[in-house]
C-alpha positions in Angstrom: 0.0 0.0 0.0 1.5 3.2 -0.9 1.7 5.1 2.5 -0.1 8.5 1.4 -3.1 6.7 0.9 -3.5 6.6 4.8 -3.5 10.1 4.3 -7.2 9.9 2.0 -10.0 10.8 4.4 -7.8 13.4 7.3 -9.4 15.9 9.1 -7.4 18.9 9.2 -8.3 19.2 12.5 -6.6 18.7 16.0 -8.3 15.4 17.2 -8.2 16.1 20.6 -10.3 19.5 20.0 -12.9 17.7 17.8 -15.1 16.3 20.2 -18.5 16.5 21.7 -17.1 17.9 25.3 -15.9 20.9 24.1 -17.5 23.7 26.2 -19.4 26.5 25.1 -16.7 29.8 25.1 -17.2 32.0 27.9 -18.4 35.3 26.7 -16.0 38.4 25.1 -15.4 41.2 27.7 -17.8 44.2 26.9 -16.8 47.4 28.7 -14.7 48.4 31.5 -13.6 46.3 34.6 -11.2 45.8 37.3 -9.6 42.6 39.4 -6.7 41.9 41.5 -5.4 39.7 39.1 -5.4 39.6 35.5 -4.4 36.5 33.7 -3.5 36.8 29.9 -3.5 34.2 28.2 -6.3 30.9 28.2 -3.0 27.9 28.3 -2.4 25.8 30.3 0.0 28.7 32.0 -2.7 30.8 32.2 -5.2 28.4 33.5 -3.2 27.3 35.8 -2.3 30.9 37.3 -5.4 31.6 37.6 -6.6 28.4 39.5 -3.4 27.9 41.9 -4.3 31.7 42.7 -7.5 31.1 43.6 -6.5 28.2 45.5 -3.9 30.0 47.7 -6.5 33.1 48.4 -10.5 32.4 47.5 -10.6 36.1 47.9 -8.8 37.1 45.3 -10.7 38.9 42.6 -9.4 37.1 39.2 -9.9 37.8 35.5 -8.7 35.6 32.6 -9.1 37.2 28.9 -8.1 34.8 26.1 -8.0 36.1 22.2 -9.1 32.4 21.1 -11.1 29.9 23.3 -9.4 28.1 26.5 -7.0 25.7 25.4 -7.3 26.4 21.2 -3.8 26.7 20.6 -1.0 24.5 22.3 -2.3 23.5 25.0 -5.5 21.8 23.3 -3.5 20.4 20.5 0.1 18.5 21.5 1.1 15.1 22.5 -0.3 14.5 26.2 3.1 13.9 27.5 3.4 15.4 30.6 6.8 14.9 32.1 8.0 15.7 35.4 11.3 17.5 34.0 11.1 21.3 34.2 14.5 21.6 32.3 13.5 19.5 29.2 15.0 16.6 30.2 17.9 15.8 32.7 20.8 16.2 30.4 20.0 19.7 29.4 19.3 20.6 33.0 21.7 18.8 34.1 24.2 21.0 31.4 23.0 24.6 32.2 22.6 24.0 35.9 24.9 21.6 37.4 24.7 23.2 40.7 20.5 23.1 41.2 19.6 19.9 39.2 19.0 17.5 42.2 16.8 20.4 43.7 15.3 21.0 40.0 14.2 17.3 39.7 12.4 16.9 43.1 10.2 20.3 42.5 9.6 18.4 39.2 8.4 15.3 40.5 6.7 17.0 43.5 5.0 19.3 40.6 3.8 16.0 38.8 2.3 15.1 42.0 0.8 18.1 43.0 -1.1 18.5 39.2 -2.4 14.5 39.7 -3.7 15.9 42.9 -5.5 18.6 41.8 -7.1 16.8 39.0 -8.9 14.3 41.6 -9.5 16.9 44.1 -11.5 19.3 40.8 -12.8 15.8 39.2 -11.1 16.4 36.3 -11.3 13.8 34.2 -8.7 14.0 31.3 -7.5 10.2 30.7 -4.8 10.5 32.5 -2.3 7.5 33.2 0.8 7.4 35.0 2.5 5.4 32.2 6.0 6.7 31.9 7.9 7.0 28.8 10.1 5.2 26.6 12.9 6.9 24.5 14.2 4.1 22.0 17.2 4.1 19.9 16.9 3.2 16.2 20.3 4.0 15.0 23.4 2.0 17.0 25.5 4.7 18.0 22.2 5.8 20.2 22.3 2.3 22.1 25.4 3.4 24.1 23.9 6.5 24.9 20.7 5.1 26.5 22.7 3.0 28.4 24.7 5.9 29.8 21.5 8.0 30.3 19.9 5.2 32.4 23.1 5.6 34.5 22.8 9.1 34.7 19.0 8.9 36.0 19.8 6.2 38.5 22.4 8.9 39.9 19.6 11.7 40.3 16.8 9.6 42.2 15.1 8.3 39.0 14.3 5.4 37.9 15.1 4.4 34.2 14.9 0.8 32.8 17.5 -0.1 30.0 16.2 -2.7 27.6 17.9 -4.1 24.9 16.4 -4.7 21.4 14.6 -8.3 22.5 13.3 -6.1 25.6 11.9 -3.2 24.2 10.4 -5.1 21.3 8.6 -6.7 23.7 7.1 -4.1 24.8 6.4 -2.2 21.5 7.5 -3.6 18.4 8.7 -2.4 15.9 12.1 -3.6 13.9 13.2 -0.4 14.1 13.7 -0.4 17.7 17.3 -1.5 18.6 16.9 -0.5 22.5 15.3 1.7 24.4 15.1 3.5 28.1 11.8 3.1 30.2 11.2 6.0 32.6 8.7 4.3 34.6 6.9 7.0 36.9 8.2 10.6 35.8 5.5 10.9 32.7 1.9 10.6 32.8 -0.2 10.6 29.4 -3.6 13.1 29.2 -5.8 14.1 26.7 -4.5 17.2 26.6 -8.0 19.1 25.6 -9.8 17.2 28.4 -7.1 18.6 30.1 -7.6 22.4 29.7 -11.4 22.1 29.6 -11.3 20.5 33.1 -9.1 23.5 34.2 -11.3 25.8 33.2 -14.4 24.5 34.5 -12.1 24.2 38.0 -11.7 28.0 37.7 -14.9 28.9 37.2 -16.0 27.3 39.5 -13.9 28.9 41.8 -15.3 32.3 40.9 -12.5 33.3 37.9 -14.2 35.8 35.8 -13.1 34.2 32.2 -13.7 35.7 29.1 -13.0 34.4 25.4 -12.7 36.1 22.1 -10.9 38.6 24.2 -7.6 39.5 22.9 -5.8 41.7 25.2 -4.2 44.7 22.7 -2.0 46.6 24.6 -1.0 46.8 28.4 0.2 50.3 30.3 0.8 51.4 33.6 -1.2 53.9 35.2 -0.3 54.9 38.3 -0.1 51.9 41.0 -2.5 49.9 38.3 -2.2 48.1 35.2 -4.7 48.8 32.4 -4.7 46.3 29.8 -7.3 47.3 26.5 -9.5 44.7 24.8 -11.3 45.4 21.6 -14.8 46.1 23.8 -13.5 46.8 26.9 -10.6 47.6 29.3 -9.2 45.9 32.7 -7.7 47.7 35.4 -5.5 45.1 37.5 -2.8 45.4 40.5 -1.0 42.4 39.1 -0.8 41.0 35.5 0.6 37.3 34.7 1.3 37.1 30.7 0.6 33.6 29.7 0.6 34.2 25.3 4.0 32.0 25.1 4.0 31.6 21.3 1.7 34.8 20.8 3.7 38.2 20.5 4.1 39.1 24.5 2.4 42.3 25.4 6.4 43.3 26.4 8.2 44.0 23.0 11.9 43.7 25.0 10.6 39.8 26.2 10.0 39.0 22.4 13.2 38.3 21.2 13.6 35.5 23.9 11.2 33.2 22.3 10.3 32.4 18.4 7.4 30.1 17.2 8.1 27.0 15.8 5.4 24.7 13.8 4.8 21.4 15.1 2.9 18.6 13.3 0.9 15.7 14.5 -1.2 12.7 12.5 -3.8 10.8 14.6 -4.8 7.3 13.6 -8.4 5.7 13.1 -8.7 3.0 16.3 -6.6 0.2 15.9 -8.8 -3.0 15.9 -7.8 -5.8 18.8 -5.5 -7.5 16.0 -3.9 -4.3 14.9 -2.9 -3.6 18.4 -1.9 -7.2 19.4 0.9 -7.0 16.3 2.4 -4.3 18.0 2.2 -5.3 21.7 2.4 -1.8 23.7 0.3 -3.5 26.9 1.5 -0.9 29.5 0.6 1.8 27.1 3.6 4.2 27.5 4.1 7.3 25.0 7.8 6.9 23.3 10.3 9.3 21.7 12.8 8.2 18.9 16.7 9.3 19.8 17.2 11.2 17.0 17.4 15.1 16.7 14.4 15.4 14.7 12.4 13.0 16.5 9.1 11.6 16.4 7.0 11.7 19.8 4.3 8.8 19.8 1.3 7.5 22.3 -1.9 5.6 22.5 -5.3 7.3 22.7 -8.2 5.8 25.2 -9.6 4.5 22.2 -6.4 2.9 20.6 -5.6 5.7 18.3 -1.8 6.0 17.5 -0.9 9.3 17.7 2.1 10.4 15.7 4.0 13.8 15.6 7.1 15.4 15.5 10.1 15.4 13.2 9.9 18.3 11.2 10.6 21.7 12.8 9.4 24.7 10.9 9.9 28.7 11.4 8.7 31.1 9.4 10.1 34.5 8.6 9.8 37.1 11.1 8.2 34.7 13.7 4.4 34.7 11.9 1.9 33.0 13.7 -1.1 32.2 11.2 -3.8 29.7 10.8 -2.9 29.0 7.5 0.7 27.2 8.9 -1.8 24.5 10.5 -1.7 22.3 7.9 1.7 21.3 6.0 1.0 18.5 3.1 4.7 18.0 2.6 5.1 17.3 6.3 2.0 15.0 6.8 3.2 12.9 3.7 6.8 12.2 5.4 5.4 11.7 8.6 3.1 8.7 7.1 5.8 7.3 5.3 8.1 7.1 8.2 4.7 5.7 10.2 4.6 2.7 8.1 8.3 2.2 8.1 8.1 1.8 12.1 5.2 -0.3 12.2 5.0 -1.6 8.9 2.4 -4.8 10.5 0.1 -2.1 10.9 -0.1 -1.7 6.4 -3.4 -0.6 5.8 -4.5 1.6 8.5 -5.6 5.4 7.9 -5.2 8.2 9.7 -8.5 10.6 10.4 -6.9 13.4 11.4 -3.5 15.9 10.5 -3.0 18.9 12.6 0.1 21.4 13.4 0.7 24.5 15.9 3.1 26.8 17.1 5.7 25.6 19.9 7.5 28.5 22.0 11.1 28.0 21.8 13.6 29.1 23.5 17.6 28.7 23.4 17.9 26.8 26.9 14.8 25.1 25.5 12.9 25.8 28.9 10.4 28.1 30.7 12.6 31.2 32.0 10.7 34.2 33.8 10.6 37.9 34.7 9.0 40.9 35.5 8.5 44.4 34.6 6.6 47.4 35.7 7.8 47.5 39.6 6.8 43.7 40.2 3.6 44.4 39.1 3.5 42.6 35.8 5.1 38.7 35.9 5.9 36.5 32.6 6.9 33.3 31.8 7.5 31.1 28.3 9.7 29.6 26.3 8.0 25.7 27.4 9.7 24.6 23.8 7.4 21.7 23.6 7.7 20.3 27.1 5.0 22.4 29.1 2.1 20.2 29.7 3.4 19.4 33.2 6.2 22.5 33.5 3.2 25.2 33.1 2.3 24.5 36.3 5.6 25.2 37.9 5.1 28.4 35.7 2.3 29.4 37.6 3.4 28.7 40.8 6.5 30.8 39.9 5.0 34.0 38.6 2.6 33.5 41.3 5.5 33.9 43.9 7.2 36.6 41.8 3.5 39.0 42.0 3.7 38.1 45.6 7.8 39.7 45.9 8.2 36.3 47.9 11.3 34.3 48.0 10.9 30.7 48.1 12.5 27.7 47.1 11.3 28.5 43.6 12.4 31.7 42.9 15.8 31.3 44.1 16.4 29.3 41.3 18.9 30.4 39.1 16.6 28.9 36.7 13.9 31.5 37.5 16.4 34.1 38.1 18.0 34.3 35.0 16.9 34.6 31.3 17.8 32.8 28.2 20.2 34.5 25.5 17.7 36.0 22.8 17.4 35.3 19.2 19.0 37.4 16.7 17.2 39.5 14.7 15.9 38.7 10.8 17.0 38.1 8.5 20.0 36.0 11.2 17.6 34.3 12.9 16.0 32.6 9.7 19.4 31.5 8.5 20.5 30.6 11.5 17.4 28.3 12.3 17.8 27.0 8.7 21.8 26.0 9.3 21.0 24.8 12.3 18.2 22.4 11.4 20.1 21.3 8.1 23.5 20.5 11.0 21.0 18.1 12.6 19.2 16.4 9.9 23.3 15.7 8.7 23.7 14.4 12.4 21.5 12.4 12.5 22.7 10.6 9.1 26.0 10.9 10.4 25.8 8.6 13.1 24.8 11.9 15.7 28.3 13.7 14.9 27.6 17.2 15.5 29.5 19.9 12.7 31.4 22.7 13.9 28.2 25.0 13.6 26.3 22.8 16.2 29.2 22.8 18.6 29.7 25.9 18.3 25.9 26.7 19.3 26.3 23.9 22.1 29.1 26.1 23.4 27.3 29.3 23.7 24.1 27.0 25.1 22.1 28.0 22.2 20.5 26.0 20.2 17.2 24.4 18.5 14.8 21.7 19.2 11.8 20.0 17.2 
């Protein structure tokens, strides 16, 4: 079967926002108000600040204005992985800060914890299951390396599993897979729509005024006050928290420090009993190939295979459009390269193809700060691992509003910010050098050219 057939009958829509739960939107903001707290942004970051306020002080008067609908952009539309890693994963934590990474990984896992709490204590049901994750090598130079990484883990209080290739094909197979490294309880998998539906209901039931179809237009101090103008109406807050991570901040001198990057996803129809039987996957984990353009893959409730990743894409000038959704050229290779993973699985379609914008940064973590006297907080830069991290990101600008120092914000983490981006046209050839160094990597048995030293030097960098 010639694998662009599966591609026949897609929906160019995310799957996980094409259902039957999906809420009513909250109404636009018509004329003027005022709050103690004004969230911008509906995210996961947002949703989160405005819920973990509420929890630490019912009293607090809080506003959320989202330009979209709650969870429309990222945060209804990637993977489901959430990982207990704030730093992207231990090795580039354990890189930029040596010194704080033991400290870095518990507030992670006691993060991961805390958000499984909060979804029993709200009832928010999202699918979620405490799988883990497996990263699996499919090249041989990557075998050593997950051996040394399980090492690694075991050194920081994790728990890692090495398998070789009989091992791991026993868990998913796929004669691709020449080992792999089983994280066992660090990553949970959610719907991640469910996900930000469930935290919106939780606010508002909690009393946070939301409103959608409210994009917040500019944002200016007036005396000991913010003001923030929407195209009906205008907030007057005593603290902001700027959740837009991938959308143009409301602070021009934060938007160098992060650039959008297009992400793209194909969902599978439900595998039959026999489909799913030739590929084993019984405990269900979500995996990630080794490579530097890497594919990111999980099971549905229903059996679905979804199937994302690999291609990175920027377009000029950072342009965040609806029309960069959907990328033929991007589906086709990610089908081909489907079939060539799980070629046992010949025949099945996928229903649905879907892309978004990531917020990247060059540590490819959150990073923080605030302007306007403390009285406006900000934090971004999640590059595709913020399903669990946003939460830490609330807590942080949360703490940062307050002017208190905890264990959080001494981080240096927190207290420092990324190097920025060039400006264009730089950062469009440098992006494009950059991916072309890796695709070369990874055909050249994960060597890395003098350009992607060089960037690994300065800790810059770039990551699908």
């Amino acid at each position: 079967m010639d694998p662009l057939a599966s591609l026949r009958d897609i929906d160019p829509t995310p799957f996980w926002l094409d259902s039957p739960e999906k809420p009513q939107p909250a109404p636009a903001l018509v004329g003027a108000t005022a709050c103690d707290l004004l969230v911008v942004g509906g995210g996961y970051t947002g949703l989160w600040t405005a819920l973990v306020a509420k929890e630490r002080d019912p009293s607090l008067d809080v506003v959320l204005v989202e330009a979209d609908e709650a969870g429309g952009a990222a945060s209804g539309r990637n993977g489901g992985f959430v990982e207990a890693s704030l730093t992207h994963g231990l090795h580039n934590g354990l890189s930029r800060w040596p010194q704080e990474i033991g400290l870095l990984e518990r507030l992670g896992r006691e993060n991961l914890q805390a958000m499984e709490d909060t979804l029993v204590r709200h009832g928010i049901d999202c699918d979620w299951e405490r799988t883990g994750s497996l990263a699996v090598a499919t090249e041989p130079y990557q075998v050593a390396v997950l051996q040394e990484e399980a090492e690694t883990v075991a050194r920081h209080g994790g728990r890692a599993d090495y398998l070789d290739a009989d091992a791991v094909r026993a868990e998913i197979d796929s004669p691709t897979f020449l080992a792999g490294l089983w994280n066992r309880g660090d990553v949970a998998m959610v719907n991640p729509a469910r996900l930000a539906w469930g935290l919106k209901r939780a606010c508002l039931s909690l009393g946070v005024r939301i409103h959608e179809h409210t994009p917040a237009l500019s944002l200016d101090e007036q005396g000991h006050l913010m003001a923030v103008r929407t195209p009906y109406g205008r907030i007057t807050a005593h603290k902001v928290a700027l959740a837009t991570n991938a959308y143009p901040s409301l602070l021009r001198r934060h938007r160098p420090y992060t650039v959008p990057v297009y992400d793209y996803a194909l969902m599978t129809e439900p595998l039959s009993d026999e489909q799913l039987a030739a590929v084993g996957w019984r405990n269900r984990m979500g995996f990630a190939d080794m490579n530097n353009q890497f594919h990111y893959v999980r099971l549905s409730a229903d059996n679905r295979i979804l199937w994302g990743g690999y291609d990175a894409v920027y377009h000029f000038n950072g342009r965040v459009r609806p029309e960069h959704d959907q990328r033929h050229e991007t589906f086709a290779t990610l089908a081909r390269h489907f079939f060539t993973t799980f070629p046992q699985l010949e025949g099945v379609r996928f229903s649905h193809a879907w892309g978004g914008a990531i917020d990247t940064s060059t540590r490819f973590c959150v990073f923080f700060d605030t302007s306007h006297r403390g009285k406006v907080a900000y934090a971004a830069g999640y590059t595709g691992l913020g399903v669990g991290a946003t939460r830490f990101g609330a807590e942080v600008m949360l703490d940062l509003l307050d002017g208190a120092r905890t264990e959080r914000t001494s981080l240096e983490l927190v207290r420092r910010k990324p190097l920025p981006f060039p400006p264009e046209p730089i950062r469009s050839v440098g992006i494009g050098i950059t991916k072309w160094s890796m695709a070369r990597a990874d055909l050249d048995g994960g060597r890395r050219n003098l350009w992607l030293r060089t960037l690994d030097r300065f800790g810059l960098g770039f990551d699908s």
